[in-house]
N, C-alpha and C positions, 0 to 999 in steps of 0.2 A: 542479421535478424536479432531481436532481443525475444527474450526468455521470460516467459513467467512464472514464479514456483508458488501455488498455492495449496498448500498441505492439509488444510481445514477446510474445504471448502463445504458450502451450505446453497439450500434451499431456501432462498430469499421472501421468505409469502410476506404480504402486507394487507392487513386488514383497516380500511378506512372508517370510521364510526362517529359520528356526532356526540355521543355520550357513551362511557363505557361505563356498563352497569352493572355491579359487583355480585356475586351470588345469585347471579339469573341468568338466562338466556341472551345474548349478542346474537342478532343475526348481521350479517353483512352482505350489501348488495353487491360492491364488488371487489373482486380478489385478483390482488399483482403475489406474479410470483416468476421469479428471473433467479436463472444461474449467479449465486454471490458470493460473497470472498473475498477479500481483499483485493487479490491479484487478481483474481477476474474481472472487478470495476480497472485495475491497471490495465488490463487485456484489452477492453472495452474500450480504453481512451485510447489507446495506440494505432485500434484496427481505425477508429473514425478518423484520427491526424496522418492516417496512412503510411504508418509506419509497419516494417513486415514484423509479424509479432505470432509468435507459438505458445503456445499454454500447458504446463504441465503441474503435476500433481498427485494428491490420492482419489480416486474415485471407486466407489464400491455401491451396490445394489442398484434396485430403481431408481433410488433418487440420483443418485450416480450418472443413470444411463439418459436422467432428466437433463443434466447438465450439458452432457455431450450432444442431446438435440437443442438444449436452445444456445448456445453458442454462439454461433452465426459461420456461415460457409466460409467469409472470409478470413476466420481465424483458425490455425493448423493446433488441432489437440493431438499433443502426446503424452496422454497422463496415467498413470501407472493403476494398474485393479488391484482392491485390496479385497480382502473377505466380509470385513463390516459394510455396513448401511452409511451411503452418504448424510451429513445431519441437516436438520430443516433449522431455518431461524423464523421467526415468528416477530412482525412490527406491530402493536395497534397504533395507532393514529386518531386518537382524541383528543377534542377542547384545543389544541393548539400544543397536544404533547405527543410524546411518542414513549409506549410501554414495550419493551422487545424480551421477549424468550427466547432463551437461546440453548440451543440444545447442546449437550457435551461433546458427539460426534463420535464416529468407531476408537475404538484400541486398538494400536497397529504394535502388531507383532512384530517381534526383534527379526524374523524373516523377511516378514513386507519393507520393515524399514532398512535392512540390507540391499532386499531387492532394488528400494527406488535407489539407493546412492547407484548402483549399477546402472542402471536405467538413466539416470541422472548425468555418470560420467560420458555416456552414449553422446548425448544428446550436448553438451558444451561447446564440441568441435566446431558444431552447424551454427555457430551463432556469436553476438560479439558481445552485448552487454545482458547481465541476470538480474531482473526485481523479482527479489523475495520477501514476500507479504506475508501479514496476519498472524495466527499464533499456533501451534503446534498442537496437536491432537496429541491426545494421552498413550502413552506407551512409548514416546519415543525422547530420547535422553535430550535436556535442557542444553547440550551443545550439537545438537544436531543442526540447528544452522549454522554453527561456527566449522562444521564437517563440509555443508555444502559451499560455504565462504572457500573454505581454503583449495576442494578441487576446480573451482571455478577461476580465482585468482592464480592459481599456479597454472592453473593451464592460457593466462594471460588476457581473460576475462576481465571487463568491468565489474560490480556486482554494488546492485543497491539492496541494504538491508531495512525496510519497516516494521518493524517489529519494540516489543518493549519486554519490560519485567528482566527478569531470571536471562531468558536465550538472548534478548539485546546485550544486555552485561560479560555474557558468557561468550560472544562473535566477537567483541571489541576487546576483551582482555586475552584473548586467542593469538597464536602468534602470526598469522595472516589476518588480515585485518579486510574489514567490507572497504570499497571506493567509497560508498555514502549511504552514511545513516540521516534519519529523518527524524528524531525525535522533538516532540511539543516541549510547550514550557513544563506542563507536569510530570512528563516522562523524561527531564534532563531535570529535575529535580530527585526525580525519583532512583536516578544511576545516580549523583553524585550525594545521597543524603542529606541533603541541605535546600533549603527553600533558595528555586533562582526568581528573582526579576526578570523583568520584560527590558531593563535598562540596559542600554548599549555598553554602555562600559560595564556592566556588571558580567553581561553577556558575553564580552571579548575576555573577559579575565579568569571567567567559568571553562571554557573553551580551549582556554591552554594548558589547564589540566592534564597531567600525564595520564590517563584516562583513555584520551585520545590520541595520542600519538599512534601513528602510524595510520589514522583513518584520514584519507585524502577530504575528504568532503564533511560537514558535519552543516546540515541546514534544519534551523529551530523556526518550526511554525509558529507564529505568535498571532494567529486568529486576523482579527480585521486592524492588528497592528504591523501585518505584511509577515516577512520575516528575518533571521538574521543569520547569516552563514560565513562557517570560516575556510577557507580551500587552500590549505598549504599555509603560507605564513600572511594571508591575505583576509581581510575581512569586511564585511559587506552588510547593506543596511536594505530592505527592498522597502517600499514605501505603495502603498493602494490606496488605489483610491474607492470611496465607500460605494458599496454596489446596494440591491434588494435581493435579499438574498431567500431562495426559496425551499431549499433542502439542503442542508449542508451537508450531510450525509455522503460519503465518496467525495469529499475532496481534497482530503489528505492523500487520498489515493490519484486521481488527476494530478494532482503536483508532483507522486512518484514515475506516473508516467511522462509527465514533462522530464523529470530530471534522467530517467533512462533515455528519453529521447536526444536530449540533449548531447547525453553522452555517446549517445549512438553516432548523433553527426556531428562530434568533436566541435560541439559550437563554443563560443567566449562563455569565458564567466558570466559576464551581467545576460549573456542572450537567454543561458542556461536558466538562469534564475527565473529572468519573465516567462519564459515559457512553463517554466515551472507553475510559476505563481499563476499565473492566465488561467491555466488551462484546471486548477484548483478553484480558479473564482466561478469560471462558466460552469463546472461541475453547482457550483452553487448556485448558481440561477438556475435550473433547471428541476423539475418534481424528480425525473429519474434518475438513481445513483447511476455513478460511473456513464454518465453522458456529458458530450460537450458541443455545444452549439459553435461549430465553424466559421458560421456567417459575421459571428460578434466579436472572434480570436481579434482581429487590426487594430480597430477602435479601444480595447480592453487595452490591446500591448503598447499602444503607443502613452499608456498612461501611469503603465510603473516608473517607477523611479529606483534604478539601482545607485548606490552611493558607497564607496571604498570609505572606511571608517578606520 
């Protein structure tokens, strides 16, 4: 089974509007509102490619108990109750743009956040690989995923980490280290303080950085220029082809759930990656985050191109 740890999780509402009209009144006709989160769009893509997949996390109040019914039956919630109010995130969708409020989310007590690592070590046994998403709620210390990293890897766990800033930095300079990180071109400029390129050789030379050592995986999204990944002393070029693309929204998170899939059924490197990358792009066709259109996965995969660089 793979794992999912979504510690922030939100009330996804989406407001659609032809024009958003500043200092007056918006009405809107109609309102999407879905369990979201990082890991939850990850949850989403694993239950569709039928992989078996558990969801855990903070969940606190109504909104909270909002999450736990829209779900879907075939995914197993085991996520831990805090005392705060789950936080809502807020999309508008005007003119061809997208305006999002984002709420800050409870403060979790040094109690709650004792209690989930307990809860948390429970729950590893039952399972073989961890994606943990998104960004950390307030109250709880900037290596607290570097905490869940190392019970999960000692106890001989996979573990993918997507995350950035401060706790990205703070897991990978840890002495147990995540299986694979996912960061973009800006969020691996943003760990190594220096402006990276999109250029392969700049990108192989970035990469070997002691930095990283000891991180088996390190795959850099580089948008509709595919992406570039190092896995051990190996490195790798994926190549796409140009899709239409309809919400990009959740497909950073598709590609994490490829890459825990991947890892789940111990496939090849190049398999890993297409899957990855695919299942990132069909997120992209589609209006709803963390959805993937099954029917289109063959034709899509037959048209990466992995290349050892």
């Amino acid at each position: 089974m793979i794992l999912t740890v979504t510690m922030n999780p939100s009330i996804d509402i989406s407001y659609p509007l032809d024009v958003l009209q500043l200092d007056t009144v918006n009405r809107v006709a109609e309102v999407s509102k879905t369990a979201g989160g990082k890991g939850l769009n990850v949850t989403r893509v694993l239950s569709e490619i039928k992989d078996p997949v558990a969801a855990t996390g903070l969940l606190g109040g109504r909104t909270g108990q909002f999450i736990l019914d829209h779900l879907g039956e075939e995914i197993e919630e085991r996520f831990f109750e805090i005392a705060g109010d789950t936080r809502n995130c807020i999309a508008i969708l005007h003119e061809g743009k997208q305006t999002e409020i984002l709420e800050k989310g409870p403060t979790i007590s040094e109690k709650e956040g004792q209690g989930f690592l307990q809860h948390y070590r429970h729950l590893i046994d039952q399972v073989e690989v961890v994606a943990i998403s998104g960004s950390l709620p307030a109250g709880l210390p900037v290596d607290y995923y570097a905490s869940l990293v190392k019970i999960a890897r000692e106890a001989g766990k996979a573990v993918v980490l997507d995350c950035s800033g401060a706790s990205l930095e703070a897991a990978i300079q840890a002495a147990v280290k995540p299986t694979v990180i996912k960061p973009n071109n800006e969020e691996l400029s943003q760990l190594l303080g220096k402006e990276v390129s999109k250029n392969v050789e700049d990108l192989k030379e970035v990469l070997q950085d002691t930095l990283f050592d000891g991180v088996e995986w390190v795959i850099v999204s580089l948008g509709a220029n595919g992406a570039f990944a190092k896995h051990g002393d190996d490195f790798y070029k994926v190549d796409i082809p140009k899709i239409d693309v309809v919400n990009p929204v959740g497909s950073g998170d598709s590609t994490v759930a490829g890459i825990a899939s991947g890892l789940y059924h111990h496939e090849s490197d190049a398999d890993l990656l297409k899957k990855a990358n695919v299942l990132g792009m069909l997120n992209a066709q589609e209006a709803q985050t963390g959805h993937v259109n099954m029917g289109h996965y063959d034709a899509l995969y037959q048209q990466l191109i992995v290349k050892e660089v």
